[in-house]
PDB file of N, CA, C and O in Angstrom:
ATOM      1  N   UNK A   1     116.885  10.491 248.790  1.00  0.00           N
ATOM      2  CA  UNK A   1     117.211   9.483 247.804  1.00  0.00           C
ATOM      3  C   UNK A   1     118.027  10.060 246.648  1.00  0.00           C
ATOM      4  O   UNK A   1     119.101   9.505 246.419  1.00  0.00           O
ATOM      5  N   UNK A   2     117.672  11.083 245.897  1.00  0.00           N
ATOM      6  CA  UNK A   2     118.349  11.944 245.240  1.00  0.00           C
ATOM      7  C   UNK A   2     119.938  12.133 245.695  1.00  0.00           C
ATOM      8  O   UNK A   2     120.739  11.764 244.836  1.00  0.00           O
ATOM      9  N   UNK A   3     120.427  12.586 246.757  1.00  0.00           N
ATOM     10  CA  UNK A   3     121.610  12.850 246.906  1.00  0.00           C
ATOM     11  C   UNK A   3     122.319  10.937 246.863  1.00  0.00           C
ATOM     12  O   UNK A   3     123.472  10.872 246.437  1.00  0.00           O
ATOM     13  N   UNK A   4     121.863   9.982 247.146  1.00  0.00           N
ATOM     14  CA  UNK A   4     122.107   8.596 247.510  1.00  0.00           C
ATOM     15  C   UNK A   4     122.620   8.383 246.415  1.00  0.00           C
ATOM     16  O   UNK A   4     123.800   8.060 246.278  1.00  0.00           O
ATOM     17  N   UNK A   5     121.532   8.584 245.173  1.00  0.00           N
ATOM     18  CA  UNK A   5     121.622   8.153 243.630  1.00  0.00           C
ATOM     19  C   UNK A   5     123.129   8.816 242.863  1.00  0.00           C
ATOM     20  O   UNK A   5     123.703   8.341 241.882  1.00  0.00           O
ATOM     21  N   UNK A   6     123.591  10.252 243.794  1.00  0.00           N
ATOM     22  CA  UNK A   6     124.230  11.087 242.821  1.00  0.00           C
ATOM     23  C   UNK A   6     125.512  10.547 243.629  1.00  0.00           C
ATOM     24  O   UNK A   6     126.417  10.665 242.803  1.00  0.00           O
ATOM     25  N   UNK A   7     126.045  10.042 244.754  1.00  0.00           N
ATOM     26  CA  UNK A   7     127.386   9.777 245.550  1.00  0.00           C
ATOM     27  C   UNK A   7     127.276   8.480 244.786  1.00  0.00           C
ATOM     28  O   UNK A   7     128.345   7.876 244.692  1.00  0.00           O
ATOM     29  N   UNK A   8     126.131   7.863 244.167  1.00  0.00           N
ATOM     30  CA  UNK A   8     126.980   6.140 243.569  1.00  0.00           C
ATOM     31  C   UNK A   8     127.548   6.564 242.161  1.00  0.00           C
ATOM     32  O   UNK A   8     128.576   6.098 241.669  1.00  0.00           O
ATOM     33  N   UNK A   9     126.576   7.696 241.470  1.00  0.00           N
ATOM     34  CA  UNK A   9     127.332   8.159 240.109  1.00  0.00           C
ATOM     35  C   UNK A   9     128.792   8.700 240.021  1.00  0.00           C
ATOM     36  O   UNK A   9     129.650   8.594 239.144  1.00  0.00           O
ATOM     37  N   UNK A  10     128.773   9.285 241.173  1.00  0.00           N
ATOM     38  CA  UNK A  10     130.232   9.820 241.762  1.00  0.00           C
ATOM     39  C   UNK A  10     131.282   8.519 241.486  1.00  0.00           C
ATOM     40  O   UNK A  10     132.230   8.344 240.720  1.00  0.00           O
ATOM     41  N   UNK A  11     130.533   7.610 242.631  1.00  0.00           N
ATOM     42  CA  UNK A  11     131.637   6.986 243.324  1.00  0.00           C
ATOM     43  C   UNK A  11     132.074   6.112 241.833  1.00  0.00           C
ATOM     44  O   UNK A  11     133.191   5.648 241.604  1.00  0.00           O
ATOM     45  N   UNK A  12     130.595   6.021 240.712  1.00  0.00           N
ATOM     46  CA  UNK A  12     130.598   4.952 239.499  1.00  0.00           C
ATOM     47  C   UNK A  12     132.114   6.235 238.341  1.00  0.00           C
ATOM     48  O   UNK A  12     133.032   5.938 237.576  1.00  0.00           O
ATOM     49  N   UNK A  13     131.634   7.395 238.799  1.00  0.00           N
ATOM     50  CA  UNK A  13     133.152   8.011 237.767  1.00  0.00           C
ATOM     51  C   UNK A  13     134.320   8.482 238.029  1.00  0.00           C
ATOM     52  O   UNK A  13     135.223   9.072 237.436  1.00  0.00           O
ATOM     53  N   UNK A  14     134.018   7.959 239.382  1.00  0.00           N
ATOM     54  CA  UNK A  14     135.596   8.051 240.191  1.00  0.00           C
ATOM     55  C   UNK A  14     136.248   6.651 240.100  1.00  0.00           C
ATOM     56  O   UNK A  14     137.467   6.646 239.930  1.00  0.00           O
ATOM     57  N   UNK A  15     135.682   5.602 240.179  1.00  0.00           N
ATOM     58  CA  UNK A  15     136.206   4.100 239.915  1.00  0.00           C
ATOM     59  C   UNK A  15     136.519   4.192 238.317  1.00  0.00           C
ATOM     60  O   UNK A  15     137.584   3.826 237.820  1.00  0.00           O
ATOM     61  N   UNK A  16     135.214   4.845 237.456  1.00  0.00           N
ATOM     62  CA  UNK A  16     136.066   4.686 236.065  1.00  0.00           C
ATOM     63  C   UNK A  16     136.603   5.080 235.604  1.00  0.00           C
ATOM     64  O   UNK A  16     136.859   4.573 234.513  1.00  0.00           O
ATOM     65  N   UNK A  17     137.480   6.723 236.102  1.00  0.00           N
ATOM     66  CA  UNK A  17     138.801   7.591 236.217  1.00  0.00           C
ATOM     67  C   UNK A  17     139.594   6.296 236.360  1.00  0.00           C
ATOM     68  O   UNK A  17     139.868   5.495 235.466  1.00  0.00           O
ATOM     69  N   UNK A  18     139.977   6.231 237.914  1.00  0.00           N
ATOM     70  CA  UNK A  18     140.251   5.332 238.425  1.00  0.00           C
ATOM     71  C   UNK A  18     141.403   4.024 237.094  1.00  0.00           C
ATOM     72  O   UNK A  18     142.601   3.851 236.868  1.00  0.00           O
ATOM     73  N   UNK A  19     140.422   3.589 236.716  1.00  0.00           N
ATOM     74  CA  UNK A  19     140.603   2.295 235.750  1.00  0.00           C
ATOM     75  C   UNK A  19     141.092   2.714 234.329  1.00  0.00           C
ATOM     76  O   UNK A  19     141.542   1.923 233.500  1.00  0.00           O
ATOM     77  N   UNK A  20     140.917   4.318 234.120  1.00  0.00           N
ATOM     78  CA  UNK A  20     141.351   4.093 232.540  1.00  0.00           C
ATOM     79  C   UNK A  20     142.663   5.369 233.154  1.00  0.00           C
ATOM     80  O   UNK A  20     143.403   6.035 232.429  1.00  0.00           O
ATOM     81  N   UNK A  21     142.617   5.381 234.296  1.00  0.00           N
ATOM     82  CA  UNK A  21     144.398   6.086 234.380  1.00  0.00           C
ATOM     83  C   UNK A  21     145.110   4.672 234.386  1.00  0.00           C
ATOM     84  O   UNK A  21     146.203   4.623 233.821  1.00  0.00           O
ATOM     85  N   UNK A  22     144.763   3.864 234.787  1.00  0.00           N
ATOM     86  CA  UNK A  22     145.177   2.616 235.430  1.00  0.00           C
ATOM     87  C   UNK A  22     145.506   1.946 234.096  1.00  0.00           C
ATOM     88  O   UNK A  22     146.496   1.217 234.049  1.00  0.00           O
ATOM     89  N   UNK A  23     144.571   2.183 232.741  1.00  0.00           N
ATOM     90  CA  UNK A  23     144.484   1.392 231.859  1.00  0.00           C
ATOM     91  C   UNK A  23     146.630   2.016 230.912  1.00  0.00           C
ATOM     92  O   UNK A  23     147.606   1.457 230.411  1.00  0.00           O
ATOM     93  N   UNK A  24     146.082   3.629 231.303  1.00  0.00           N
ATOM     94  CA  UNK A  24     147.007   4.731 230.835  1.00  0.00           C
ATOM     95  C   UNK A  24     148.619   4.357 230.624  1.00  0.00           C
ATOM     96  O   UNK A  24     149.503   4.188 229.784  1.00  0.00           O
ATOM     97  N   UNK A  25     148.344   4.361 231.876  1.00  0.00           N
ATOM     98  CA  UNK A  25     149.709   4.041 232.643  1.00  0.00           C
ATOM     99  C   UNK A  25     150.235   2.763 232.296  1.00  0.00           C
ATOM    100  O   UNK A  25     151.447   2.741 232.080  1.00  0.00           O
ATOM    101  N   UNK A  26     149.436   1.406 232.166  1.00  0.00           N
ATOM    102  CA  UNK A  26     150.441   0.530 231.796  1.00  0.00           C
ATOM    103  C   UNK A  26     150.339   0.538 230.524  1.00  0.00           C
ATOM    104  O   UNK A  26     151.016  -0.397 230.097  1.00  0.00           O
ATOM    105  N   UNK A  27     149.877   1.067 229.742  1.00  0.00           N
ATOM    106  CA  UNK A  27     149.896   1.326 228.319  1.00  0.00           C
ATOM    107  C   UNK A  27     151.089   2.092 228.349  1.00  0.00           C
ATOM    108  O   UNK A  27     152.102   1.454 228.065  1.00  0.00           O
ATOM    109  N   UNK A  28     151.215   3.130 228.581  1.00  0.00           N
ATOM    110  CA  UNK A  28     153.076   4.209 229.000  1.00  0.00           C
ATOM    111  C   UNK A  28     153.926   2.688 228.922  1.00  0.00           C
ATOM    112  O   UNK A  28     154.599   2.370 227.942  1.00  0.00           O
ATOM    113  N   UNK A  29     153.755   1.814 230.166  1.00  0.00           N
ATOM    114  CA  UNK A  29     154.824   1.180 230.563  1.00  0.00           C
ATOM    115  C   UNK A  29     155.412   0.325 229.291  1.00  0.00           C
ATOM    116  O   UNK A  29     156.578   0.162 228.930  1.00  0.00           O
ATOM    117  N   UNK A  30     154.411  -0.069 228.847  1.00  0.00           N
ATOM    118  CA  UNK A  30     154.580  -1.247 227.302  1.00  0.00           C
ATOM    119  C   UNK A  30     154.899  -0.213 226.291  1.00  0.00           C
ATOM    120  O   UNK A  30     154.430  -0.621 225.228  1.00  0.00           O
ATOM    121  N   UNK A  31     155.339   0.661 226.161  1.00  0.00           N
ATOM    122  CA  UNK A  31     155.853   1.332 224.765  1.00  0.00           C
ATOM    123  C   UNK A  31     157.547   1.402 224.972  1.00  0.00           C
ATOM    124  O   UNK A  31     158.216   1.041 225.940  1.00  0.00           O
ATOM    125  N   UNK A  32     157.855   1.838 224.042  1.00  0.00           N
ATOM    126  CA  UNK A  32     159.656   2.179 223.898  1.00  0.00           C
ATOM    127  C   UNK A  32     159.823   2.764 224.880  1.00  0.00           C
ATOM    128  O   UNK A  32     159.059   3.659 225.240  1.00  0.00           O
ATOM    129  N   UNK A  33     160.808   2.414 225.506  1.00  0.00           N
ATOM    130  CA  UNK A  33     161.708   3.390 226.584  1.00  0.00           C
ATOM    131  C   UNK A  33     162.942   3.387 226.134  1.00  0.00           C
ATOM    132  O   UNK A  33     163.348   2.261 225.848  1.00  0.00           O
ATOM    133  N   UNK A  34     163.779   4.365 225.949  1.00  0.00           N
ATOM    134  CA  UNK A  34     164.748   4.566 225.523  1.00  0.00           C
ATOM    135  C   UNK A  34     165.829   5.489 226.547  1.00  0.00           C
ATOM    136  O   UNK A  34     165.708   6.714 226.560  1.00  0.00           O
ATOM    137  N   UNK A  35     166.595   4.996 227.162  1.00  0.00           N
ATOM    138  CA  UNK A  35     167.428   5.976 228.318  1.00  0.00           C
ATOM    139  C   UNK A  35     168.559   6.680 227.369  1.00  0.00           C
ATOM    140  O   UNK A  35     168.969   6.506 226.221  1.00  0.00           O
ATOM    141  N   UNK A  36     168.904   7.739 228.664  1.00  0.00           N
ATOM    142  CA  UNK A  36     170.075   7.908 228.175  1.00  0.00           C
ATOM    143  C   UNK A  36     171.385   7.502 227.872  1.00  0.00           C
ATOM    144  O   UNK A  36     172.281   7.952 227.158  1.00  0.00           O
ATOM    145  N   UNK A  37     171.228   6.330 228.762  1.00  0.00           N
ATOM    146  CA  UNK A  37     172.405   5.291 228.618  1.00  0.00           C
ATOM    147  C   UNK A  37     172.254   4.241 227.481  1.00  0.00           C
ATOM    148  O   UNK A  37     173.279   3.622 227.196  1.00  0.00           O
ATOM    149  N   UNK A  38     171.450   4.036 226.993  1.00  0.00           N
ATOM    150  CA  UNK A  38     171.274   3.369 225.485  1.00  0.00           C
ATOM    151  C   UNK A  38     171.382   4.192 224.571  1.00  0.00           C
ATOM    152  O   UNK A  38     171.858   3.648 223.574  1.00  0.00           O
ATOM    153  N   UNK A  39     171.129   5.441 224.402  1.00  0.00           N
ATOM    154  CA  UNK A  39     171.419   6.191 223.173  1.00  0.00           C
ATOM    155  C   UNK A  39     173.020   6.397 223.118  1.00  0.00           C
ATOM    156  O   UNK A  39     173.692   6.308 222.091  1.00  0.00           O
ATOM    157  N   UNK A  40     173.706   6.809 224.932  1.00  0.00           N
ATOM    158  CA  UNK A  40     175.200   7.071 224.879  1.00  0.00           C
ATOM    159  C   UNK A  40     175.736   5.245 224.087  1.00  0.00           C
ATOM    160  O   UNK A  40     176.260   5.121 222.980  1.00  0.00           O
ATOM    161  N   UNK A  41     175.460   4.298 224.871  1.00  0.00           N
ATOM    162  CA  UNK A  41     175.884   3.356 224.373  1.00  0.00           C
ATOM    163  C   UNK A  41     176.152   2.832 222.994  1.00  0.00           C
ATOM    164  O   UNK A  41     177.089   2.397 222.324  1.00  0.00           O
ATOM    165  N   UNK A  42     174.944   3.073 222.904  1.00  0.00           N
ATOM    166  CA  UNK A  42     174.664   3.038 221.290  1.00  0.00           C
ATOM    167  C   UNK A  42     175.686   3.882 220.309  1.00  0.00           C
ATOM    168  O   UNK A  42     176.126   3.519 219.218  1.00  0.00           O
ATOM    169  N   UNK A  43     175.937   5.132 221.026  1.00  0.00           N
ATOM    170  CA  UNK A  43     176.588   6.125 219.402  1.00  0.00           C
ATOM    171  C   UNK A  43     178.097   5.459 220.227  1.00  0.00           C
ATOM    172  O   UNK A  43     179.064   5.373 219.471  1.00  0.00           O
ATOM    173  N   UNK A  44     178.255   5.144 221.236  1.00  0.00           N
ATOM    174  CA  UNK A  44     179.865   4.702 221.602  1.00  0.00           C
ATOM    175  C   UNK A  44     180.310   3.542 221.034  1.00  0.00           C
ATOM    176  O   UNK A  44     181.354   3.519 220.381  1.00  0.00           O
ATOM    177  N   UNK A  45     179.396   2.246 221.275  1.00  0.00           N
ATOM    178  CA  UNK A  45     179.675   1.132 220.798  1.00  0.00           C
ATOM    179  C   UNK A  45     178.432   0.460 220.517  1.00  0.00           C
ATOM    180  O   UNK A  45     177.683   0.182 221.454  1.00  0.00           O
ATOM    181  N   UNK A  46     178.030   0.073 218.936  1.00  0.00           N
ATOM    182  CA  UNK A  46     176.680  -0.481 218.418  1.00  0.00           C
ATOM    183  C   UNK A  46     176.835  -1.600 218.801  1.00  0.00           C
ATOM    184  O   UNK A  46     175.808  -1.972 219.369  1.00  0.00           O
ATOM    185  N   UNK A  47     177.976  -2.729 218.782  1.00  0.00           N
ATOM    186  CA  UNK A  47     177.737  -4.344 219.451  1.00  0.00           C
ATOM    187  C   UNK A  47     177.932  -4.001 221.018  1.00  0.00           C
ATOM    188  O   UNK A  47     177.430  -4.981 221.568  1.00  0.00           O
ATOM    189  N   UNK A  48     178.172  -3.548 221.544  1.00  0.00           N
ATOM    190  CA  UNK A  48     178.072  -3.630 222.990  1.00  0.00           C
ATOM    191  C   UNK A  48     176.528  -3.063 223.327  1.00  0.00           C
ATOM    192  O   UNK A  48     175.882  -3.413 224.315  1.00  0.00           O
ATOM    193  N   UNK A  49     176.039  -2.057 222.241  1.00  0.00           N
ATOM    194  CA  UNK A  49     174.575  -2.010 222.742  1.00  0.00           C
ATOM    195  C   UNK A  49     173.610  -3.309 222.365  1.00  0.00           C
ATOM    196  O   UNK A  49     172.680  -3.686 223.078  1.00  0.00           O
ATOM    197  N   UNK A  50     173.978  -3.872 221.207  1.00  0.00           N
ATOM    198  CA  UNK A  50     173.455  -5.203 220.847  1.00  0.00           C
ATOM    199  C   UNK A  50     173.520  -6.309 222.286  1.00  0.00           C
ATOM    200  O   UNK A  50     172.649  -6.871 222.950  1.00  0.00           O
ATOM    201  N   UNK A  51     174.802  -6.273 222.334  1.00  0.00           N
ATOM    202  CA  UNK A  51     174.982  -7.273 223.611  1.00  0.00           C
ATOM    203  C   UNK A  51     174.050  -7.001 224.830  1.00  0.00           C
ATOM    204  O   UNK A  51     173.481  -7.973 225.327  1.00  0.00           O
ATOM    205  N   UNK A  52     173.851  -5.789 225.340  1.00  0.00           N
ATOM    206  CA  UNK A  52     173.034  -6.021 226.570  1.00  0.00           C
ATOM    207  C   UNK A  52     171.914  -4.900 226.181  1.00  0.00           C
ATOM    208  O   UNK A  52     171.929  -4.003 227.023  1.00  0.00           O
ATOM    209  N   UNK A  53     171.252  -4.752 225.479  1.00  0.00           N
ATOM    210  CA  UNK A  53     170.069  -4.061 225.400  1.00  0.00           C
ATOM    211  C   UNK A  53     169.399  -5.079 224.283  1.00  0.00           C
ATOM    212  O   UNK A  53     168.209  -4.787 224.396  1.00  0.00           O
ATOM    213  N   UNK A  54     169.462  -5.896 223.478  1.00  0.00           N
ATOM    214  CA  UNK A  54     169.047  -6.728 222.400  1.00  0.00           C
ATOM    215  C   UNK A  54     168.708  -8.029 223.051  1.00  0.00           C
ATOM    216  O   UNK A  54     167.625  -8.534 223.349  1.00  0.00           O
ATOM    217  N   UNK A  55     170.357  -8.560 223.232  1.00  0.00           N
ATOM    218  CA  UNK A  55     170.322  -9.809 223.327  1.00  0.00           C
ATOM    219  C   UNK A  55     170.293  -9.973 224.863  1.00  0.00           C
ATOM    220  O   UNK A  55     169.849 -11.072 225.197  1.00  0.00           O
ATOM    221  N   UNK A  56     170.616  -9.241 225.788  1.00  0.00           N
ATOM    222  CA  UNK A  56     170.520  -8.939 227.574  1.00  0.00           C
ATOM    223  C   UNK A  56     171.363  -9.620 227.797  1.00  0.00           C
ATOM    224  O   UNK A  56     170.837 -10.667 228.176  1.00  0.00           O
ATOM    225  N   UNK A  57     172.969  -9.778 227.820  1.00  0.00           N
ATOM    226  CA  UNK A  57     173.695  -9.871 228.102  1.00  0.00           C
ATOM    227  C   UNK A  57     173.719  -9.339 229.847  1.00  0.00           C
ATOM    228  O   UNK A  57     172.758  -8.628 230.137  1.00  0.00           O
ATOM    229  N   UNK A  58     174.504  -9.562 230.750  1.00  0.00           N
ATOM    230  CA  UNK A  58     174.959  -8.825 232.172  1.00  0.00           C
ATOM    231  C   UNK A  58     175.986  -8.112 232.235  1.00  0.00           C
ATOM    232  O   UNK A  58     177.064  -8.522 231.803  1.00  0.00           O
ATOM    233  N   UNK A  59     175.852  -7.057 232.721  1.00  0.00           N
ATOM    234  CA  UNK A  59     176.507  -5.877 232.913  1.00  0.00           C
ATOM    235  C   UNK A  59     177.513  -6.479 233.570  1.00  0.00           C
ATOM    236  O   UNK A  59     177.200  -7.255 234.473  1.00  0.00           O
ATOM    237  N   UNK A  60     178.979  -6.251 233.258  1.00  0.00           N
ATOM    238  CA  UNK A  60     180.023  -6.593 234.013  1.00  0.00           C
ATOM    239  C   UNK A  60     180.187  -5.903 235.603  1.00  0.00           C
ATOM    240  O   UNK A  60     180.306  -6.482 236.683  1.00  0.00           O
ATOM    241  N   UNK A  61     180.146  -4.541 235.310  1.00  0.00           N
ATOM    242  CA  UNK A  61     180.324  -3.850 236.350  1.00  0.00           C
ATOM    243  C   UNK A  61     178.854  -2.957 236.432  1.00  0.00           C
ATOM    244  O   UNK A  61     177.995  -3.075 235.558  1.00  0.00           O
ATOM    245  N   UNK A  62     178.694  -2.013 237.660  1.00  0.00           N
ATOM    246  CA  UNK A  62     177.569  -1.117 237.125  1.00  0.00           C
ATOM    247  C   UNK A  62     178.273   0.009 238.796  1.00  0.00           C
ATOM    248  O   UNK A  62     178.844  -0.396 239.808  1.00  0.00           O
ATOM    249  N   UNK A  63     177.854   1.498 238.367  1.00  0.00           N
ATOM    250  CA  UNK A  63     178.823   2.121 239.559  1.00  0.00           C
ATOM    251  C   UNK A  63     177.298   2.311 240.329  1.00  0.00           C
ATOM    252  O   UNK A  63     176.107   2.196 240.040  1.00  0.00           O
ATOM    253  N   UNK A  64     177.979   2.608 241.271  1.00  0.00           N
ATOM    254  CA  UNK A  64     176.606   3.246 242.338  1.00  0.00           C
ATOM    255  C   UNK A  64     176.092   4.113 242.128  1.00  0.00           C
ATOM    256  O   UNK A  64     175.053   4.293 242.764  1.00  0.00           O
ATOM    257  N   UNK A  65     176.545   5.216 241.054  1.00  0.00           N
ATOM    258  CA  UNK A  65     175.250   6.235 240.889  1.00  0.00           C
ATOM    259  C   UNK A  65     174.393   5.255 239.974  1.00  0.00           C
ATOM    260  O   UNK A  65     173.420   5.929 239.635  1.00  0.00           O
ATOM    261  N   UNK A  66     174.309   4.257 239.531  1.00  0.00           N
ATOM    262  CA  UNK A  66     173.194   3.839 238.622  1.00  0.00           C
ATOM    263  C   UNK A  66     172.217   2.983 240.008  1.00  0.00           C
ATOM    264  O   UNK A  66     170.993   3.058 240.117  1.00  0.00           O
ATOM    265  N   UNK A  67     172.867   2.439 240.666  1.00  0.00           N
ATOM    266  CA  UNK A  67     172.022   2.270 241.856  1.00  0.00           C
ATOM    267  C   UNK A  67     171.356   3.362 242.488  1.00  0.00           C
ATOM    268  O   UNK A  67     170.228   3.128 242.923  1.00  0.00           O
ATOM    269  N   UNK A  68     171.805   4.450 242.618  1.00  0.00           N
ATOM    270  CA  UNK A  68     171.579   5.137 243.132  1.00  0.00           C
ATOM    271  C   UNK A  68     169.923   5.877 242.350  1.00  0.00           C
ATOM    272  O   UNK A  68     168.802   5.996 242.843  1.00  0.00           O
ATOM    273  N   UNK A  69     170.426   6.217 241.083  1.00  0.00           N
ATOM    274  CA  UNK A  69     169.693   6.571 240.410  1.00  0.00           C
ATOM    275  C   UNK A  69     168.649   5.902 240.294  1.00  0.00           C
ATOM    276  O   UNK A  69     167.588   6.528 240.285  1.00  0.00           O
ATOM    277  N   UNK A  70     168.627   4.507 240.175  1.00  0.00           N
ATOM    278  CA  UNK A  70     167.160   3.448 239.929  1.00  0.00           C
ATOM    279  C   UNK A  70     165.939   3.722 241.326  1.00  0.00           C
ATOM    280  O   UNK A  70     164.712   3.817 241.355  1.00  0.00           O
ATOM    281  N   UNK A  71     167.366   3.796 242.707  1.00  0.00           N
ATOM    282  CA  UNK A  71     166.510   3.665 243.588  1.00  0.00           C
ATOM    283  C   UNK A  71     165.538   5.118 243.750  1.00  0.00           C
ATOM    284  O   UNK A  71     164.378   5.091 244.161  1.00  0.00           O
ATOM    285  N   UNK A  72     166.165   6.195 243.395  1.00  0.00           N
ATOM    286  CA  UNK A  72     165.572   7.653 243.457  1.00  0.00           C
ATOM    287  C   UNK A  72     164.123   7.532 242.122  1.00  0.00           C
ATOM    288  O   UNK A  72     163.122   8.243 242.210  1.00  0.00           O
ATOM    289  N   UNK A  73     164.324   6.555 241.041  1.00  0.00           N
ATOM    290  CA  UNK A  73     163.344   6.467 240.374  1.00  0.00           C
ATOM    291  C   UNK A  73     162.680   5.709 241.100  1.00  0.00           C
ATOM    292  O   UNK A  73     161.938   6.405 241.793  1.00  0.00           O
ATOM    293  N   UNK A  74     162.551   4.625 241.313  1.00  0.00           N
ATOM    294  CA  UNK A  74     161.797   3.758 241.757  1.00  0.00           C
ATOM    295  C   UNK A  74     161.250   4.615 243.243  1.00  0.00           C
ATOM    296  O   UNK A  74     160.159   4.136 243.556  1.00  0.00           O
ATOM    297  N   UNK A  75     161.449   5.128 243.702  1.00  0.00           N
ATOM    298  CA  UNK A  75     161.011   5.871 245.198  1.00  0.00           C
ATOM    299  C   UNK A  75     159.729   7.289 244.559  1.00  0.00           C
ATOM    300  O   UNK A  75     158.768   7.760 245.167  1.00  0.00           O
ATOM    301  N   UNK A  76     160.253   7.623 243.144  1.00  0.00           N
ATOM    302  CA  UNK A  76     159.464   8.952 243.175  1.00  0.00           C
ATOM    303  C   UNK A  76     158.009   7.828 242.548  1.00  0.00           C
ATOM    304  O   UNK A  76     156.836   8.102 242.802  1.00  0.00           O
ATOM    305  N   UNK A  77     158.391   6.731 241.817  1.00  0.00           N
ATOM    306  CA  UNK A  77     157.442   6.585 240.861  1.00  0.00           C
ATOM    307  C   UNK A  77     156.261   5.645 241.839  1.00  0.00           C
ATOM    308  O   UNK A  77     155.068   5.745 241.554  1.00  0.00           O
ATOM    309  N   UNK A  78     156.655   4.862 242.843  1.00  0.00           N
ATOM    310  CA  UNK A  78     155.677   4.836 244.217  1.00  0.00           C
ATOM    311  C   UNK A  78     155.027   5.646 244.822  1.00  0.00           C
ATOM    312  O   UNK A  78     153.860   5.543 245.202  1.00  0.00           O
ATOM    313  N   UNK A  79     156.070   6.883 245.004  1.00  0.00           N
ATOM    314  CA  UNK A  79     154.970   8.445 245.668  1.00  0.00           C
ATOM    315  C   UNK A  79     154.378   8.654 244.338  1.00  0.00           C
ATOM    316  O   UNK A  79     153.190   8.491 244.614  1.00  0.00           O
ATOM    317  N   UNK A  80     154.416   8.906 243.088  1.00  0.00           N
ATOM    318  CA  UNK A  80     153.187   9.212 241.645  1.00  0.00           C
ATOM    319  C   UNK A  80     152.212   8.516 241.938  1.00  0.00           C
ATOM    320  O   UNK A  80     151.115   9.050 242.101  1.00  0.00           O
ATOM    321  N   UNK A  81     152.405   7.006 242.089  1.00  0.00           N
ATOM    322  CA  UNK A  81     151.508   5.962 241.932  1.00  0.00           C
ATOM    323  C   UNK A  81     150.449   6.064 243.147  1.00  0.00           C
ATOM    324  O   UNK A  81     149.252   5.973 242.874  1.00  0.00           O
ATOM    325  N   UNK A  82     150.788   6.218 244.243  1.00  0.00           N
ATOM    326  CA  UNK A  82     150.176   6.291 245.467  1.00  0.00           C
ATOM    327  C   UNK A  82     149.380   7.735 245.781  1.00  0.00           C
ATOM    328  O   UNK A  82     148.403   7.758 246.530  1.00  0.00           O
ATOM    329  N   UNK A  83     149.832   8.767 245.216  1.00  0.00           N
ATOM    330  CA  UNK A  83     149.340   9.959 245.796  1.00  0.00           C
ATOM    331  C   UNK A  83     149.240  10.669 244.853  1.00  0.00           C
ATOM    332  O   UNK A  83     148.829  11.822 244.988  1.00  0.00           O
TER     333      UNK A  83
END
């Protein structure tokens, strides 16, 4: 019975790890993010950063390394999340 009691305490501070990485992480997500392409934007042209980082204007053009780049983020931050 002893060992029974100590795998639910386990399993009770592994679920509440669990929930306050969980809590962590979207707490990260809701704060400032600031790229490098908003700071370049920004010191290049302050109304063009207004226009699509403020007010979200659409990107006229966008090249494929920024595709490229989102998808290499978005791919590592699924393997973080998962494993």
């Amino acid at each position: 019975m002893k060992g029974s009691s100590g795998n639910r305490l386990l399993f009770f501070c592994a679920q509440n790890l669990e929930d306050i990485m969980s809590q962590a992480i979207q707490s990260m997500r809701n704060q400032l993010h600031i790229s490098h392409s908003q700071i370049f934007t920004y010191l290049s042209c302050s109304l063009r950063y207004s226009f699509r980082y403020i007010i979200g204007l659409p990107v006229e053009h966008s090249s494929i390394a920024l595709h490229f780049g989102k998808a290499i983020h978005a791919a590592l931050e699924v393997f973080c999340v998962f494993h």
